[in-house]
C-alpha positions as CSV (number, residue, x, y, z in Angstrom):
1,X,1.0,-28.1,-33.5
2,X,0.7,-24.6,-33.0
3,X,-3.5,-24.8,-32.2
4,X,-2.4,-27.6,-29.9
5,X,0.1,-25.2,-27.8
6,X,-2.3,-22.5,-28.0
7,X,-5.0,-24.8,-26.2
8,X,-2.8,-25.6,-23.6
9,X,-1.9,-22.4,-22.7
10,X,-5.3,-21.2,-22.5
11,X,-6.1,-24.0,-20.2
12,X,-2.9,-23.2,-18.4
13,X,-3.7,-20.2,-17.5
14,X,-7.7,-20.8,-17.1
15,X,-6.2,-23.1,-14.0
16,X,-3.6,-20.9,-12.6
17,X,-6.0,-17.8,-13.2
18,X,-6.8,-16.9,-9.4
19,X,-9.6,-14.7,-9.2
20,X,-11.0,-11.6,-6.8
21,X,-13.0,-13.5,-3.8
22,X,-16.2,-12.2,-2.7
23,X,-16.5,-9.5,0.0
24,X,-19.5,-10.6,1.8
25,X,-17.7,-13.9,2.4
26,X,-14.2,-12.5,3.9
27,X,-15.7,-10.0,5.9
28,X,-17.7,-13.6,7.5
29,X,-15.2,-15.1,7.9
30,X,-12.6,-11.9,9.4
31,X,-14.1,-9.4,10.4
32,X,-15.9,-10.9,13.3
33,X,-16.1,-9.2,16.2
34,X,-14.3,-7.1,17.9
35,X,-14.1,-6.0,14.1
36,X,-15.9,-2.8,12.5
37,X,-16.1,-0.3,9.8
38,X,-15.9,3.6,9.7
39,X,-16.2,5.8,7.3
40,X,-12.6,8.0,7.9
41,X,-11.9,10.6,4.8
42,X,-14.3,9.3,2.2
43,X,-12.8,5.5,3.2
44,X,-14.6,2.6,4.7
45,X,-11.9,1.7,7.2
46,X,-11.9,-1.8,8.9
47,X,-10.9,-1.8,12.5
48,X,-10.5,-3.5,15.6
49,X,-10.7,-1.3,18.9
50,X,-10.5,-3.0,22.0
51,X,-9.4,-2.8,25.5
52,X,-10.4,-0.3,28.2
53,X,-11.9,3.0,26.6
54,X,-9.7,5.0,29.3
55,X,-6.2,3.5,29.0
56,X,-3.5,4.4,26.9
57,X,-4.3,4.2,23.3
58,X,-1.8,2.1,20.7
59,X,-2.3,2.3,16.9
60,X,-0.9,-0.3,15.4
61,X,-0.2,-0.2,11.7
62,X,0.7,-3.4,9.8
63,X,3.1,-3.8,7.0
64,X,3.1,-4.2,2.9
65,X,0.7,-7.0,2.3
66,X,-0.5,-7.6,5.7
67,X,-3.4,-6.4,7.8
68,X,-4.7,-5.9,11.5
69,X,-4.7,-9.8,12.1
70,X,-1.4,-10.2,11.8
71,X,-1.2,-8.2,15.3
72,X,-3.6,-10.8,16.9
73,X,-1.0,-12.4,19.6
74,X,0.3,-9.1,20.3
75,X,-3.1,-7.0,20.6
76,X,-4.4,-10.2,22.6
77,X,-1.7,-9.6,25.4
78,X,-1.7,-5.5,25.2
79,X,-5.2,-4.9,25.4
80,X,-5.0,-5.7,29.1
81,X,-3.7,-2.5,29.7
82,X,-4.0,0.0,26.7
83,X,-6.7,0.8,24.1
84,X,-5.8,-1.0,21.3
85,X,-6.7,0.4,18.0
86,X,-5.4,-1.9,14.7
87,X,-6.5,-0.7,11.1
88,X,-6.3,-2.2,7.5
89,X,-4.4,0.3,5.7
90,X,-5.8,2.1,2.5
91,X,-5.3,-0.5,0.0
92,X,-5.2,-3.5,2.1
93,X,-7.2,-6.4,3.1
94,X,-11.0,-5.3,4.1
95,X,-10.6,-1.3,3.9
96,X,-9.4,-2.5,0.2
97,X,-8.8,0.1,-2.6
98,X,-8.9,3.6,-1.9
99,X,-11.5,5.6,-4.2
100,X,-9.1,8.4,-4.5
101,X,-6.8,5.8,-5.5
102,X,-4.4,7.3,-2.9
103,X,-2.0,4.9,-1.4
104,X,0.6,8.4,-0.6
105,X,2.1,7.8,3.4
106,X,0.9,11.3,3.3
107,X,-2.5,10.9,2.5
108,X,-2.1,7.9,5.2
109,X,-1.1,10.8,7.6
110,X,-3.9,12.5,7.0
111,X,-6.3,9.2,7.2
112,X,-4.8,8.8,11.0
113,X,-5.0,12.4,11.9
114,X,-8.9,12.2,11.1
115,X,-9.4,8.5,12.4
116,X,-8.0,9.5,16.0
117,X,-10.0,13.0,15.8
118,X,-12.8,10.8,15.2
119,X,-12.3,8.1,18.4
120,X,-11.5,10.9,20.5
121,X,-7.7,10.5,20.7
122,X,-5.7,13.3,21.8
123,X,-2.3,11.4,21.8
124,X,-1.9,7.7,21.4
125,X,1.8,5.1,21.4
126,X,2.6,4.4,17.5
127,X,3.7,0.6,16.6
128,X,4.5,0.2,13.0
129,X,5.8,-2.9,11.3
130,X,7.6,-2.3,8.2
131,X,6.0,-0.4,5.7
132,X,3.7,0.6,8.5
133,X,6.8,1.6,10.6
134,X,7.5,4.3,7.9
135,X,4.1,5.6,8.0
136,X,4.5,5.6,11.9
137,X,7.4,7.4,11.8
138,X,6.0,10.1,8.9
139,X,3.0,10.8,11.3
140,X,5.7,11.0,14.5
141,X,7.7,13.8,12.3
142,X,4.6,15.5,11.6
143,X,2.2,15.6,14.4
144,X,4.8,14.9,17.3
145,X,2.0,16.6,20.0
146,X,-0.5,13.5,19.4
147,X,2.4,10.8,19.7
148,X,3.2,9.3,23.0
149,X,5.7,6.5,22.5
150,X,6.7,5.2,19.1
151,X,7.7,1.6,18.5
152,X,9.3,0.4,14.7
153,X,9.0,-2.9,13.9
154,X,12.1,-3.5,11.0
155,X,10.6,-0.1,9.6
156,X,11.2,0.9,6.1
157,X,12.4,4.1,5.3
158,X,16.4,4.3,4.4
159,X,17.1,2.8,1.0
160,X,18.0,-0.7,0.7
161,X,20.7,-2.1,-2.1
162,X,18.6,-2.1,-5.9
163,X,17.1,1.0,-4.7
164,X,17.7,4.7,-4.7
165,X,16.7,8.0,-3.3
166,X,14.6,10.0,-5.8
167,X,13.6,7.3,-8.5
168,X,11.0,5.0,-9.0
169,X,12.3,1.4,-8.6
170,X,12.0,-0.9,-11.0
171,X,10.3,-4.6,-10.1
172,X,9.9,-5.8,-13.7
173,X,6.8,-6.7,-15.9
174,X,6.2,-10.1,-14.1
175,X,4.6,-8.1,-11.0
176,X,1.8,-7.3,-12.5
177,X,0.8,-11.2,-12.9
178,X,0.1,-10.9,-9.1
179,X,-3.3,-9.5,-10.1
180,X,-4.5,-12.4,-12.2
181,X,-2.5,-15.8,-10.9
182,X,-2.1,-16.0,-7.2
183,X,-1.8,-19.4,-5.8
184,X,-1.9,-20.4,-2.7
185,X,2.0,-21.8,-2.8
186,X,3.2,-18.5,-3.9
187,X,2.0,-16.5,-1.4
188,X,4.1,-19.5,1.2
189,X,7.0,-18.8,-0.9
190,X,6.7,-15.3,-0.4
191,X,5.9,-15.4,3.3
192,X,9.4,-17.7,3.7
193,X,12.1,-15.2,3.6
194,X,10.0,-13.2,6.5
195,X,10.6,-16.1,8.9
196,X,14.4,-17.0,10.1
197,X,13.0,-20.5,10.3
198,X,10.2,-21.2,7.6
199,X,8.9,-24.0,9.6
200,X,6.9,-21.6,11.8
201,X,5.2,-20.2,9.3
202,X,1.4,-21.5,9.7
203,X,-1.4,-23.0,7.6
204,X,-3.4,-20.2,8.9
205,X,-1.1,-17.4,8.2
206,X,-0.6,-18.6,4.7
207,X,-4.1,-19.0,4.2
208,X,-5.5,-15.1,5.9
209,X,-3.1,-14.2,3.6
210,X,-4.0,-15.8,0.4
211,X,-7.1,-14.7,0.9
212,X,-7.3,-11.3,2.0
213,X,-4.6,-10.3,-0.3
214,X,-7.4,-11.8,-3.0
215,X,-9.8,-9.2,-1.6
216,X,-11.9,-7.1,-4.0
217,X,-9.5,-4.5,-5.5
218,X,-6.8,-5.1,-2.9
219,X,-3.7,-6.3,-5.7
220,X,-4.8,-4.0,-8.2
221,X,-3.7,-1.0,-4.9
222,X,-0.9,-2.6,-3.7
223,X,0.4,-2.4,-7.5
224,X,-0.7,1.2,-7.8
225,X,1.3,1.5,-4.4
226,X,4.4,-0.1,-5.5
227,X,4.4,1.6,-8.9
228,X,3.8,4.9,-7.8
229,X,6.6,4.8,-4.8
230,X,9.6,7.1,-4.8
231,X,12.0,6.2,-2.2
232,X,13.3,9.8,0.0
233,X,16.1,10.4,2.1
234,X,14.0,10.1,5.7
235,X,17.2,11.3,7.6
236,X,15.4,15.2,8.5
237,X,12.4,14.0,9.4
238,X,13.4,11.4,11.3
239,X,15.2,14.5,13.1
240,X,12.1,16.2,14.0
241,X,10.6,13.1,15.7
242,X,10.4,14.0,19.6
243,X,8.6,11.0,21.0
244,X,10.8,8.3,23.3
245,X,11.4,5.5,20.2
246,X,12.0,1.7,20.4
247,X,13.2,0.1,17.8
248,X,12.9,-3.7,17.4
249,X,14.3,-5.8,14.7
250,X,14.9,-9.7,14.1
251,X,19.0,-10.2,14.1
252,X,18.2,-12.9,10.6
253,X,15.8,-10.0,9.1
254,X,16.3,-11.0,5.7
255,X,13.8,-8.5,4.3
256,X,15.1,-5.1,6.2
257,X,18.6,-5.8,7.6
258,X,19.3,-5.1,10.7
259,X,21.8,-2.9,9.8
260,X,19.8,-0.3,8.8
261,X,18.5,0.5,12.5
262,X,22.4,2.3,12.9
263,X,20.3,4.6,10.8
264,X,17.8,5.3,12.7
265,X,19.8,5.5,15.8
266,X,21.9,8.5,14.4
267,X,18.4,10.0,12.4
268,X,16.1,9.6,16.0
269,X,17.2,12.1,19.2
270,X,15.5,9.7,21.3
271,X,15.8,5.8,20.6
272,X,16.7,2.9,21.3
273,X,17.2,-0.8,20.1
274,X,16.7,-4.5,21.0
275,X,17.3,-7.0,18.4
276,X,15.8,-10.5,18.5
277,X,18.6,-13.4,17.6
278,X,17.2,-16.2,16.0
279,X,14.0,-13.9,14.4
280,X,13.2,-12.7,11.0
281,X,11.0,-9.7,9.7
282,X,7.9,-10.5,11.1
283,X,8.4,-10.8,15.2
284,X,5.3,-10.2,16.2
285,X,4.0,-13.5,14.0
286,X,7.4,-15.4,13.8
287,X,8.1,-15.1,17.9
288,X,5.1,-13.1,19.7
289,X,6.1,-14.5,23.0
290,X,9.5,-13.4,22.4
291,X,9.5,-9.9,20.7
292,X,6.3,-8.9,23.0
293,X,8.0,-8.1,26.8
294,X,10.5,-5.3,25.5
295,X,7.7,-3.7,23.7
296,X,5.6,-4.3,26.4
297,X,8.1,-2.9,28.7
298,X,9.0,0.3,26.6
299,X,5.5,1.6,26.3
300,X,4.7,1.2,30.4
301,X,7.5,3.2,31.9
């Protein structure tokens, strides 16, 4: 009997086993143009720059598992008026793993501060979704002269409940199965508590993000991420942020209560908020149409 079991749980996992795909392939299939890649700080970045060379310049910076597509409806509308300038974040999607094996916000200060150097930007608006928010924010506190507007998307930052200031958290040993079974349902199931109604959710979300998440290196990062994050109390440098701030947050945020943007609104001398009734965590995906004018709005007065 026991041969027998031991057969079926190789076979078990030879079909749930969900390899790397090939690079050549997604970068056909996603990074068609307006996409391209730079070399920023030893990294070969994939970005998408587009819009008029001389208007305003956005960065936009996705969130934990994401990438620059997930912007599409939004950067579709903005580039109209502003230079639009969406990244893959170290560790994520086509800029994949970082070789200095880096995935620090402040190393992705750093990566910004050289990538706008770089394209010539003196000062551009922030928009940062979620893990992205708190990487928008970090660069705000830091380098407040090249930051225009800022605009946080359900940005992390204050601690949530399971976690605490100062420690490592803890997400148990079945995490690192992400890097060798990956099915397609899972990542659905994962994308489900992002959406206040599930039923919006797209094939073609779920599948840009089974597969880029299945780039080359790409889960082996966002474990050396995870594993290697310390949550900090952001209240002081939140302080030192100087740019006008919007925040924006789905009221049936599941992921990042709203709650939390009372936070911000005491930490931030200069923001303001506009919640979303009947949206989750991911408003520009969930309800573009919707989330879009008071952004929209914010970063033209």
């Amino acid at each position: 009997m026991a041969p027998l079991l031991l057969i079926a749980l190789l076979l078990g996992g030879v079909w749930l086993w969900t390899p790397d795909e090939d690079r050549s392939a997604l970068e056909a299939r996603y990074a068609t143009p307006p996409s391209r890649f730079v070399e920023v700080a030893g990294l070969r970045l994939h970005l998408r720059d587009s819009g008029p060379r001389d208007a305003p310049a956005l960065v936009l910076l996705h969130g934990f598992g994401d990438s620059l597509l997930g912007w599409e409806a939004w950067a579709q509308d903005l580039q109209a008026d502003f230079r639009v300038v969406r990244i893959d974040l170290p560790g994520a999607a086509l800029t994949g793993s970082d070789p200095a094996g880096d995935y620090s916000d402040e190393h992705a200060v750093q990566l910004l501060l050289a990538l706008m150097d770089q394209l010539g930007l003196a000062r551009a608006s922030f928009i940062g979704h979620s893990m992205g928010g708190r990487i928008a924010w970090r660069f705000a506190a830091e380098q407040p002269q090249r930051v225009q507007r800022l605009v946080l998307l359900a940005p992390d930052g204050f601690a949530s409940p399971g976690f605490e200031y100062g420690k490592t958290p803890e997400f148990g040993p079945g995490l690192g199965l992400m890097a060798f079974v990956l099915p397609r349902v899972a990542v659905r199931l994962s994308l489900a508590p992002a959406y206040a109604d599930p039923g919006r959710i797209t094939d073609e979300a779920v599948d840009r993000l089974w597969h880029l998440v299945r780039a080359p290196g790409v889960r082996d990062a966002m474990l050396v991420r995870l594993r290697g994050w310390v949550p900090q109390d952001p209240t002081a440098r939140l302080g030192r942020i100087t740019a006008p701030t919007l925040l924006l947050w789905g009221e049936q945020d599941a992921m990042i209560p709203v709650a939390n943007a009372q936070d911000y609104l005491r930490a931030i001398p200069n923001a303001r908020l506009v919640t979303l009734p009947g949206v989750g965590h991911l408003p520009q995906q969930e309800a573009p149409a919707a989330s879009l004018p008071a952004v929209r709005d914010f970063l033209l007065r």
